[in-house]
C-alpha positions as CSV (number, residue, x, y, z in Angstrom):
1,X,0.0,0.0,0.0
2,X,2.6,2.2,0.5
3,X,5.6,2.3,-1.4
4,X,9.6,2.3,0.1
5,X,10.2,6.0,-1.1
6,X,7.4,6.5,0.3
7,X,8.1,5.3,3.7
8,X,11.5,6.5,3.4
9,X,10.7,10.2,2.9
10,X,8.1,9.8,5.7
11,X,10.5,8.8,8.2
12,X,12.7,10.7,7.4
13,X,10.5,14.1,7.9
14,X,9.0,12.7,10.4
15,X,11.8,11.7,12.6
16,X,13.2,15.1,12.1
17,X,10.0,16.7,13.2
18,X,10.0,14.8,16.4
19,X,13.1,15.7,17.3
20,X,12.8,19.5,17.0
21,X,11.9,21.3,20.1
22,X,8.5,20.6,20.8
23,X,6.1,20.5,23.8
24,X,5.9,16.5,23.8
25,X,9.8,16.3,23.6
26,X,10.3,18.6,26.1
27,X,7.9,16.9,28.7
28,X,10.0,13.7,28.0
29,X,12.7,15.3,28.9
30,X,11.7,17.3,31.9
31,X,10.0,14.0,32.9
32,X,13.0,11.9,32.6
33,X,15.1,14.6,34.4
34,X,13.1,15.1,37.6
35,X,11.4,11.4,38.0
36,X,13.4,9.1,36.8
37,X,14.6,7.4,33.0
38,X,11.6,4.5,33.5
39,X,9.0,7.5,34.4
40,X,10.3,9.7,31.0
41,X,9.7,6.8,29.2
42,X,6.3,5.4,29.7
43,X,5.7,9.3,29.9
44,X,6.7,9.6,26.4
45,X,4.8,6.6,25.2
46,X,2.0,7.5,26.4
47,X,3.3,10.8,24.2
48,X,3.0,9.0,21.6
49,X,0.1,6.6,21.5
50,X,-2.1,9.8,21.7
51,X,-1.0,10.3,18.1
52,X,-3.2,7.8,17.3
53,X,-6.4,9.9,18.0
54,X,-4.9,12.2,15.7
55,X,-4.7,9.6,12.9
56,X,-8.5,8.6,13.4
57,X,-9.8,12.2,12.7
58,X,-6.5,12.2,9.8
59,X,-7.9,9.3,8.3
60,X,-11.6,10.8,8.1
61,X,-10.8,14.0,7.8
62,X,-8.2,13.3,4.5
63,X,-10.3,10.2,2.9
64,X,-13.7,12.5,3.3
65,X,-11.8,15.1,1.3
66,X,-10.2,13.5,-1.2
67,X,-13.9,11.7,-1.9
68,X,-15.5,14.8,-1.9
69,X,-13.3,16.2,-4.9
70,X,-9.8,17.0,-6.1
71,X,-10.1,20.8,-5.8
72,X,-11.7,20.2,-1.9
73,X,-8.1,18.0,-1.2
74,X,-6.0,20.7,-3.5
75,X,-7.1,23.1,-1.1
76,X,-6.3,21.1,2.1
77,X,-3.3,21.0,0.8
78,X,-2.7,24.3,0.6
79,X,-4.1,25.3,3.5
80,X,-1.9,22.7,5.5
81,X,0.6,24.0,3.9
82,X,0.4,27.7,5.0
83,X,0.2,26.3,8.3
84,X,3.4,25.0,8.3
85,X,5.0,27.8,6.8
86,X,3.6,29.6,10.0
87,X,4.8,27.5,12.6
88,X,8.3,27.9,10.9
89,X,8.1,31.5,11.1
90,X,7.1,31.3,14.3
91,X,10.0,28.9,15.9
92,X,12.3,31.4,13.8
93,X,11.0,34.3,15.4
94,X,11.2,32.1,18.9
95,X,14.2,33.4,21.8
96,X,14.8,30.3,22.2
97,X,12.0,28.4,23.8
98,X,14.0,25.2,23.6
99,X,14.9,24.6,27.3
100,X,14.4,21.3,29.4
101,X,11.1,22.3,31.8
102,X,10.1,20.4,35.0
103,X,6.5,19.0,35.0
104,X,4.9,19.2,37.6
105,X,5.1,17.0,41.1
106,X,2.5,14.5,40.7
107,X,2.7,10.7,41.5
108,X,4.9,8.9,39.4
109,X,2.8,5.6,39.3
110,X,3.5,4.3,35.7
111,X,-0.3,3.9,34.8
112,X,-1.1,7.3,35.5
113,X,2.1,8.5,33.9
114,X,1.3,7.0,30.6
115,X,-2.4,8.4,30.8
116,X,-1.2,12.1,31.4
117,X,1.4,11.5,28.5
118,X,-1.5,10.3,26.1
119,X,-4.4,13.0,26.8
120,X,-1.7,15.7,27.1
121,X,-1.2,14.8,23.3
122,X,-4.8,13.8,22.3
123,X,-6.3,16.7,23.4
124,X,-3.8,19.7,21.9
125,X,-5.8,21.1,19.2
126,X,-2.1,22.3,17.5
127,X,-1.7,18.5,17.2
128,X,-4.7,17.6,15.4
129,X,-3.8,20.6,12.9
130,X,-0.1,19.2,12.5
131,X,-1.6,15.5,11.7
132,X,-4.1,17.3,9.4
133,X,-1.3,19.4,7.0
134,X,1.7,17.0,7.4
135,X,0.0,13.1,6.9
136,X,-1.3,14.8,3.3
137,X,2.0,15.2,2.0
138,X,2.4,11.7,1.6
139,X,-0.8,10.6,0.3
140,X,-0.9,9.2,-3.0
141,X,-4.3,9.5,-4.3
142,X,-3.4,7.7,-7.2
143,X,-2.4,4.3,-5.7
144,X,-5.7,3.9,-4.0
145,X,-7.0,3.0,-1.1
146,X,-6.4,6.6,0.8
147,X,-7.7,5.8,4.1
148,X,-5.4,2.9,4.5
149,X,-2.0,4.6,3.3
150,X,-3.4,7.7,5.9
151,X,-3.8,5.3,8.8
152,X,-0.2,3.6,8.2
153,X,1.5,6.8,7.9
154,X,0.1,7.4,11.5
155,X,1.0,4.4,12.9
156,X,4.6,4.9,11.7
157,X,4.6,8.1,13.1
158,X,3.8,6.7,16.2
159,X,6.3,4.2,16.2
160,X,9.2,6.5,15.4
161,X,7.6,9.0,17.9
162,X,7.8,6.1,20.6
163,X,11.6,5.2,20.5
164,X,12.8,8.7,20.2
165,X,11.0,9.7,22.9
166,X,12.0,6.2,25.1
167,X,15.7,7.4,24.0
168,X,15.3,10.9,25.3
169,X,14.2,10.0,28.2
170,X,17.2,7.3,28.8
171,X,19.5,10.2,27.9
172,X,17.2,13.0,30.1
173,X,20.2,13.7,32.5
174,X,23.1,14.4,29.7
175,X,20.4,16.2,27.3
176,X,19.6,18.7,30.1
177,X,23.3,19.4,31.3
178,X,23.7,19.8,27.2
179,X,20.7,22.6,27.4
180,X,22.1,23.9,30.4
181,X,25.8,24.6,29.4
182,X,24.8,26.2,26.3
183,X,21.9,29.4,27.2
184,X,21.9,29.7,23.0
185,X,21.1,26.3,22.1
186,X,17.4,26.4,22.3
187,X,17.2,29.3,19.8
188,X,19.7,27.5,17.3
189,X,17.3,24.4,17.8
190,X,13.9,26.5,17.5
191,X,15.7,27.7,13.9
192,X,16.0,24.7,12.4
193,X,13.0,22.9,13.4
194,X,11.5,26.6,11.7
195,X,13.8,26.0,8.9
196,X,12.2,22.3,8.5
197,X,8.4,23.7,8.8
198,X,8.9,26.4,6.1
199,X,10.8,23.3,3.9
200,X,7.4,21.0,4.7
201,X,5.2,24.0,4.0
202,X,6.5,24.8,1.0
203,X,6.6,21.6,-0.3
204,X,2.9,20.9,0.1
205,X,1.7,24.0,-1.4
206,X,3.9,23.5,-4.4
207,X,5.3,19.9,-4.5
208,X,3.1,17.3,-6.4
């Protein structure tokens, strides 16, 4: 259903995207840094098993488009698009909001960790919009079967999502000295990840 370039360019944007300074990534880390590596991590995959709410309405959202008519999906498209471009100009314009942040002291029973890492994704609005412009760029219309390459974009996303966050947690305490030691570093990071959404943004509205 999907094909490898496919899957290759995916993962590859998507893996990049993940690891730019983010809320999620950030909670990982602050999670891992003032609770524990084990805590960070189910924290994280909870993180990202709430992407898969997003993939639902992605799936529904893209397929009910596309059905409806070309011009209705060209215009998703471009809208999607424009968002992106916005969030990039937005993490350019950003002082550096890239710096490891200390969640709150609540019990650090694993259950409950996981649940407050997958409703603090499921329910961010900014997510949903994300899933919405970025799963888009790598539909194929063409090949069929749109709901299903939607969905299995999502779950890789998810998967990818999961081991970068388990990793950032495992490596909470040396990623935070690294943020520490170097003020600048969250406003060189904010710039690239802009630098990637402008790239993504561009590429929907103009790429097919």
């Amino acid at each position: 259903m999907l094909t490898p370039e496919q899957i290759f360019g995916f993962l590859l944007a998507a893996v990049a995207i993940t690891a730019a300074p983010g809320p999620d990534n950030l909670m990982v880390l602050g999670m891992g840094m003032s609770k524990g590596r084990l805590q960070g991590a189910v924290f994280g995959l909870g993180c990202a098993l709430g992407c898969l709410s997003h993939t639902v309405l992605a799936v529904l959202g893209v397929s009910a488009v596309i059905a409806a008519s070309p011009v209705a999906f060209t215009a998703l498209r471009l809208l999607g698009g424009a968002y992106l471009v916005w969030l990039g100009v937005q993490s350019l314009r950003s002082r550096g909001g890239a710096q490891a942040v200390q969640p709150g002291a609540a019990d650090a029973k694993l259950g409950s960790l996981l649940l407050r890492g997958v409703l603090a994704n499921a329910i961010n609005p900014k997510v949903v919009l994300f899933f919405l412009s970025f799963l888009p760029q790598f539909v194929v219309p063409a090949q069929g079967q749109v709901a299903g390459q939607t969905a299995l974009l999502g779950v890789l996303f998810t998967l990818q999502a999961a081991v970068l966050f388990g990793l950032l947690a495992l490596c909470a305490g040396s990623v935070g000295r690294w943020l520490q030691r170097r003020p600048h570093a969250g406003a060189w990071l904010d710039r690239v990840a802009g630098v990637l959404f402008i790239g993504l943004g561009a590429r929907l509205m103009f790429v097919r």
